[in-house]
C-alpha positions as CSV (number, residue, x, y, z in Angstrom):
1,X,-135.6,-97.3,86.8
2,X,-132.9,-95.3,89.0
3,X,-129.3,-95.4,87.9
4,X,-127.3,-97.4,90.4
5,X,-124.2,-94.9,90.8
6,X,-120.8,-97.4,91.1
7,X,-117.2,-96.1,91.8
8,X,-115.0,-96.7,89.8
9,X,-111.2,-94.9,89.9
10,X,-109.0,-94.4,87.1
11,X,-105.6,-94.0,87.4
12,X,-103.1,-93.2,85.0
13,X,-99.2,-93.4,86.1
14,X,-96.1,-93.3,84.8
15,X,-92.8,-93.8,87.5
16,X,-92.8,-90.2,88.5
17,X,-96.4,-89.0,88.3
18,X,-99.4,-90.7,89.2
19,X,-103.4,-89.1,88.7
20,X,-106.1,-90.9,90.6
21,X,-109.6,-89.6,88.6
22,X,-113.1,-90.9,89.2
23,X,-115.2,-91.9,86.7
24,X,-118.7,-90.8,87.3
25,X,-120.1,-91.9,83.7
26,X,-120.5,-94.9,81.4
27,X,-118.3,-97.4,79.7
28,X,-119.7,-96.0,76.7
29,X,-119.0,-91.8,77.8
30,X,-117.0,-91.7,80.6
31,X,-117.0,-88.3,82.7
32,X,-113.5,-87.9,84.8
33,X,-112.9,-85.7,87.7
34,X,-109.2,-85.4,89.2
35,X,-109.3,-86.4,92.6
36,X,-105.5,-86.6,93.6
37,X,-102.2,-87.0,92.1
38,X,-99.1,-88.2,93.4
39,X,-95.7,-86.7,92.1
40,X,-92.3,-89.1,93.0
41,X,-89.4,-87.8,94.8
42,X,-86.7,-86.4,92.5
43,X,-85.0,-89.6,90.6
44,X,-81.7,-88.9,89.1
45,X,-80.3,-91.2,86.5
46,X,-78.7,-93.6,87.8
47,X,-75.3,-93.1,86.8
48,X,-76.0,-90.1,89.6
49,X,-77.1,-92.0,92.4
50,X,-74.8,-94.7,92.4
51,X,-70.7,-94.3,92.6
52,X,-69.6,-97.5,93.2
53,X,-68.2,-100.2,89.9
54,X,-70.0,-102.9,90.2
55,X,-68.8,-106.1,92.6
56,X,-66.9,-109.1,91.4
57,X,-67.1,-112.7,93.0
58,X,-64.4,-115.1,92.3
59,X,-64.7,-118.9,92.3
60,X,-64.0,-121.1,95.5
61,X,-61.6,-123.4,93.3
62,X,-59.7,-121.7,90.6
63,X,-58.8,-118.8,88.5
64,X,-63.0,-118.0,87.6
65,X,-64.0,-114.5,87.9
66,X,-67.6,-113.4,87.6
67,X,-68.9,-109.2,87.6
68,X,-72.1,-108.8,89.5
69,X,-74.6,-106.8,87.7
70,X,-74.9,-103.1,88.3
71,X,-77.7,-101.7,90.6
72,X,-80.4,-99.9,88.6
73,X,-81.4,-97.0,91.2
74,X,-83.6,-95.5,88.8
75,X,-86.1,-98.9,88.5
76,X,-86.0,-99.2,91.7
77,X,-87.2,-95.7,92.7
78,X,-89.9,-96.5,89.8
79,X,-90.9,-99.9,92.0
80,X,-90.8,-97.6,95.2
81,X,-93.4,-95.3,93.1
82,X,-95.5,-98.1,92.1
83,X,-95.8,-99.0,95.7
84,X,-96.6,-96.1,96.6
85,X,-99.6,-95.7,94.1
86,X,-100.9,-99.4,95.0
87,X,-100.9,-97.9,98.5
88,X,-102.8,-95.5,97.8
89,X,-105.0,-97.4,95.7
90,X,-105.9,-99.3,99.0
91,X,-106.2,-96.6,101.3
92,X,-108.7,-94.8,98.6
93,X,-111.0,-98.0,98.5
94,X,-111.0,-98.5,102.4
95,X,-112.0,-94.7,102.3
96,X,-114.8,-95.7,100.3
97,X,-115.3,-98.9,98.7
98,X,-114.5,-98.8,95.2
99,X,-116.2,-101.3,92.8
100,X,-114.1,-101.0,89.6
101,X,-110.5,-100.2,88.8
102,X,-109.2,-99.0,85.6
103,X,-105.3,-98.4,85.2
104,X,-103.4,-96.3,82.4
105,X,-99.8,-96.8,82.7
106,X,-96.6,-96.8,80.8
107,X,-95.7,-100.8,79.8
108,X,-93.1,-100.9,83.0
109,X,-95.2,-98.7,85.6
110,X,-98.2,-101.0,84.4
111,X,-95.9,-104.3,85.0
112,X,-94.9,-103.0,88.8
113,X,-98.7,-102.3,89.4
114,X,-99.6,-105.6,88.9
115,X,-96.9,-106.8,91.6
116,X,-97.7,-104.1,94.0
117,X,-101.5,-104.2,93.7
118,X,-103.1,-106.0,96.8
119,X,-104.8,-109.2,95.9
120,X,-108.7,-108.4,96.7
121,X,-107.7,-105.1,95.1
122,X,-106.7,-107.2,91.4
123,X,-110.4,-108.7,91.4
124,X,-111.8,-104.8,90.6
125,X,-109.8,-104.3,87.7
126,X,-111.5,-103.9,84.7
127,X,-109.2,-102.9,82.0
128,X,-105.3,-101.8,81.8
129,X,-104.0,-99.6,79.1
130,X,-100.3,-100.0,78.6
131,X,-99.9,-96.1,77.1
132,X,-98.4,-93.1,79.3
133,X,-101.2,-91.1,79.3
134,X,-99.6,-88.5,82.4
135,X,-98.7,-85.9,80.2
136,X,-103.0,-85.5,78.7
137,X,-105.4,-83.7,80.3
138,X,-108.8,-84.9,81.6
139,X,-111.0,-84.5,78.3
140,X,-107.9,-85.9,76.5
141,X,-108.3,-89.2,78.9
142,X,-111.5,-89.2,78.8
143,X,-110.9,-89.6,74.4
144,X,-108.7,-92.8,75.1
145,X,-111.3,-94.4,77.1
146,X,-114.1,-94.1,75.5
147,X,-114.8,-97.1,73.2
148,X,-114.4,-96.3,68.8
């Protein structure tokens, strides 16, 4: 019987890197090739982006003061990133249909994929692995998936 070949992408992000790899072999061994990785723009801390003390709003009727909370520049670069990567995600399967989605990220990165993700795009995921797993290399992926 021929072996039906299926795509199926991994990728494995973090909010500054991002490694799109497919797998060409089993649930049970799988074989990874690197087929593009995205790198963020440089994202300082935020106490360097942002200058400003944060706002205060005062109450209509009497004395009440209130401090509005300060703007996190660095998670919202790492939401800008996550976009980005769901972008890509989609413009990889319109390329060529992909027919399984497996996604390796750090607890947050993972949380912003699942907002950014397009909808039909959710249905092909297979598994998510809440571990930053950017810093590996392929064979060393490759370790983490592959079922004990």
């Amino acid at each position: 019987m021929p072996h039906i070949q299926t795509r199926v992408l991994v990728v494995v992000a973090d909010g500054r890197k991002a490694l799109f790899l497919d797998d060409t072999g089993t649930a049970l061994r799988p074989q990874l090739h690197l087929t593009q990785s995205l790198q963020a723009s440089d994202n300082p801390p935020t106490h360097d982006q942002g200058t400003d003390k944060p706002g205060r709003s005062y109450q209509s009727v009497g004395t009440m003061r209130s401090a509005m909370e300060q703007t996190d520049w660095h998670e919202l670069a790492e939401q800008q990133f996550a976009r980005e990567i769901a972008a890509a995600i989609d413009a990889l399967h319109h390329q060529d249909p992909l027919h399984g989605l497996i996604l390796v990220a750090s607890p947050r990165t993972l949380s912003y994929l699942r907002q950014e993700i397009p909808e039909p795009l959710k249905k092909l995921v297979r598994s998510e692995i809440d571990k930053d797993l950017t810093h590996c290399t392929v064979k060393e992926i490759e370790h983490h998936l592959t079922p004990t």
